[in-house]
N, C-alpha and C positions, 0 to 999 in steps of 0.2 A: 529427445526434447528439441522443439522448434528453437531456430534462435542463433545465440552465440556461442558458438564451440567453447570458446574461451568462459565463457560464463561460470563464478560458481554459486551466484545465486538459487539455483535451484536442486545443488550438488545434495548429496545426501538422501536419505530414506524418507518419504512420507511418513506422518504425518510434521507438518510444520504448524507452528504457534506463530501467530502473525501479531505484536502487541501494539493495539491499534492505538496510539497517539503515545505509546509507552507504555507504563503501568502507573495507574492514578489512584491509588490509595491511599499512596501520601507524598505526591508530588503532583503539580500542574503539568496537566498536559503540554505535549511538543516540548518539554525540557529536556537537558542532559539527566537532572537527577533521576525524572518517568525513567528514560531511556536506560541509564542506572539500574533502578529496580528492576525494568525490565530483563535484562540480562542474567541478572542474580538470580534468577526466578527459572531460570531456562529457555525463554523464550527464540525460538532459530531467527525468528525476524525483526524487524523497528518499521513499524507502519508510521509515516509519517506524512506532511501536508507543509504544500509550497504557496504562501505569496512572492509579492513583491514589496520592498521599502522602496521609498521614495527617492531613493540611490541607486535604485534597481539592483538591490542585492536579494536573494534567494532567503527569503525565513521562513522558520517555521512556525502556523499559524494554521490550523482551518477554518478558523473566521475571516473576513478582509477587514473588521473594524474591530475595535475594543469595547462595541455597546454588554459586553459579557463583565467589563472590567470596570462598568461604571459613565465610561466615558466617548463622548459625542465625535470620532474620529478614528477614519480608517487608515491600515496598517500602511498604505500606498503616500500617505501623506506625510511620513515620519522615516527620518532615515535607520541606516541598521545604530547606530550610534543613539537617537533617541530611544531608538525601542527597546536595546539593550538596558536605560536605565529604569525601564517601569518594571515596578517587582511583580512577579504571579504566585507571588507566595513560596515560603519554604527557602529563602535566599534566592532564586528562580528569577530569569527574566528573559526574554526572544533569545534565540539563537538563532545565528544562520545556517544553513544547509553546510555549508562550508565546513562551519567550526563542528557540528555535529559530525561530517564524515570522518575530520582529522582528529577528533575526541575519542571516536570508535574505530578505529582501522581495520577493525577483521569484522565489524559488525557489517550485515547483511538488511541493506535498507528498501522500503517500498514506497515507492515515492509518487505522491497524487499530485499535480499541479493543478491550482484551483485558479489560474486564471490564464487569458492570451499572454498575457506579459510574462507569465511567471517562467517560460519556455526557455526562454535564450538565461537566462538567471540560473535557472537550474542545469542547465547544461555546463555552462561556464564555471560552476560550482562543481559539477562531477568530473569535470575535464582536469580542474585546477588540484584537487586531488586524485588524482589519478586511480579512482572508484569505479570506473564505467561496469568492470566484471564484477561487481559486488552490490548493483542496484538494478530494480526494475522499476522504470517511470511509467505511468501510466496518468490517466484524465478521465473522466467521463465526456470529454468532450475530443472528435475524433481528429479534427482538423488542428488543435493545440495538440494532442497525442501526437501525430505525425510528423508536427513540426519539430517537438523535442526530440525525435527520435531523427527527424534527418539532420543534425547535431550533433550526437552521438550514435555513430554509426557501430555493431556488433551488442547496444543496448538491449536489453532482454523488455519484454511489454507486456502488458495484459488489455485484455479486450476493452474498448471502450464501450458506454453505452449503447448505440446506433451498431456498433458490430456483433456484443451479445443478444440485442433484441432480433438479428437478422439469423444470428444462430441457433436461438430457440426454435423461430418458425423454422428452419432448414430440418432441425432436429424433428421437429414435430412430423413432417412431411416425409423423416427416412431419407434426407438427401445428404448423402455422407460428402461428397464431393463437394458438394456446393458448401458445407459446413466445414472442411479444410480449405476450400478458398478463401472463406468470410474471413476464417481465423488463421488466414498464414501471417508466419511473421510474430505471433502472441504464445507464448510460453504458458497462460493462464487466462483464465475466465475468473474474475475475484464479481461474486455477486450475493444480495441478498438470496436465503432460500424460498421467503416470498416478495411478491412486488403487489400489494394491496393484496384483491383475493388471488391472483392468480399466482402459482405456486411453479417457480425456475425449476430449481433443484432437484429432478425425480433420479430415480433408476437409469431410465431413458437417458436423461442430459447427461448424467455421471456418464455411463458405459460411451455415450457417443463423443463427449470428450476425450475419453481415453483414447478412442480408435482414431482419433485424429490428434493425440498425443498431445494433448493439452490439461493442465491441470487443474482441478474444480476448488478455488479456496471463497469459502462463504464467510460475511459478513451480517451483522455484529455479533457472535455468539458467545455469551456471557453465563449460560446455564449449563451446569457440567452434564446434566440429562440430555442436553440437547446435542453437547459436545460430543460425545461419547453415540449416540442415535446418529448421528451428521458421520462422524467417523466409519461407522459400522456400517453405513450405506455404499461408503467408498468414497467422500470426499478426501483432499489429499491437503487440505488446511482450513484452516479456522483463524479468521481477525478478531479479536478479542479483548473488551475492554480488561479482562480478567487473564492477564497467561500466566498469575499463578497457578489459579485453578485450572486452565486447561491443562498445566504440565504437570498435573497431580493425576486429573483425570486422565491422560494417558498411560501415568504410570500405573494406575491399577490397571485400566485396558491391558495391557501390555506383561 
């Protein structure tokens, strides 16, 4: 596997349960309790999502504001200290990247930065715990990708946007080369199995990922039908609002 020798993000057998924002059945997302649940459940990963407060601390949030929460102001405008006090239910309130790494020490984190700022924040936070081998940061966006990774130097990555749209067409065309140069450097391709009508995920993508050792985990798969089909194709993870069910449905696969 591409990457950091040292890494053990990616250690272990396929397949991987990616528990996307935790497991939220009866905890708010981006919480320790989600995160909690999540674990209990089996899940090998904690998919998780970086702003920035307004003290430029690393939280976790996939929103930038609270209009989910009722209220007229984003997460950028509140320090980690106020955000800590607004409840999200369940005893539940932000956490930072931080506290989330040093809560879970062996936990294996995936980690999206949702904005420019959110780069040097998140690094800062995986440097200050000394996590770098036990997280993959990644962005949809390629130039913040880049940045956090020249930050954290042997960090493990996955494709961003602009580099898996440039690896499907290489895929499409049969250009193996050009498809291990797009994607040096990235451990994984994490993408929907459709993007509107047109359809990433085939046969094709799988096998041509693997030949350039890279790993296929699809987002948001929440139907054990689907899990279990996505598996049997050859995908090597699944993001899941659900990792209980996924780690049930593997265990009958299996």
């Amino acid at each position: 596997m591409a990457g950091n020798a040292q890494s053990v993000f990616l250690s272990g057998t396929p397949p991987r349960v990616f528990a996307h924002r935790g497991l939220t059945q009866a905890a708010p997302e981006n919480t320790l309790l989600a995160f909690v649940k999540a674990l209990a459940t089996g899940a090998t990963h904690l998919e998780t999502d970086v702003q920035v407060s307004l003290d430029g601390v690393a939280v976790l949030s996939h929103d930038p504001d609270l209009t989910r929460l009722g209220r007229d102001v984003r997460i950028d405008q509140l320090t980690m200290v106020e955000l800590k006090r607004i409840s999200l239910g369940e005893g539940q309130g932000f956490t930072s990247l931080s506290d989330a790494l040093e809560a879970f020490p062996d936990a294996l984190f995936n980690i999206d930065m949702k904005s420019d700022a959110a780069a040097e924040p998140t690094a800062r936070a995986i440097l200050d715990q000394r996590a770098s081998e036990r997280v993959l940061v990644t962005s949809f966006t390629e130039p913040r990708r880049r940045h956090a990774l020249s930050l954290l130097p042997g960090v493990v990555s996955s494709a961003s946007s602009s580099l898996v749209a440039q690896a499907v067409a290489a895929t499409n065309l049969g250009l193996t080369a050009l498809v291990r140069r797009t994607l040096q450097g990235c451990v994984a391709v994490q993408v929907p199995e459709r993007l509107g009508p047109v359809r990433i995920v085939t046969p094709r993508f799988i096998e041509m990922m693997h030949r350039v050792d890279v790993e296929v985990h699809v987002w948001t798969v929440n139907d054990p039908i689907d899990m279990i089909r996505l598996l049997d194709s050859g995908v090597d993870g699944l993001v899941t609002d659900r990792a209980d069910l996924a780690v049930a449905a593997i265990t009958r696969r299996t």
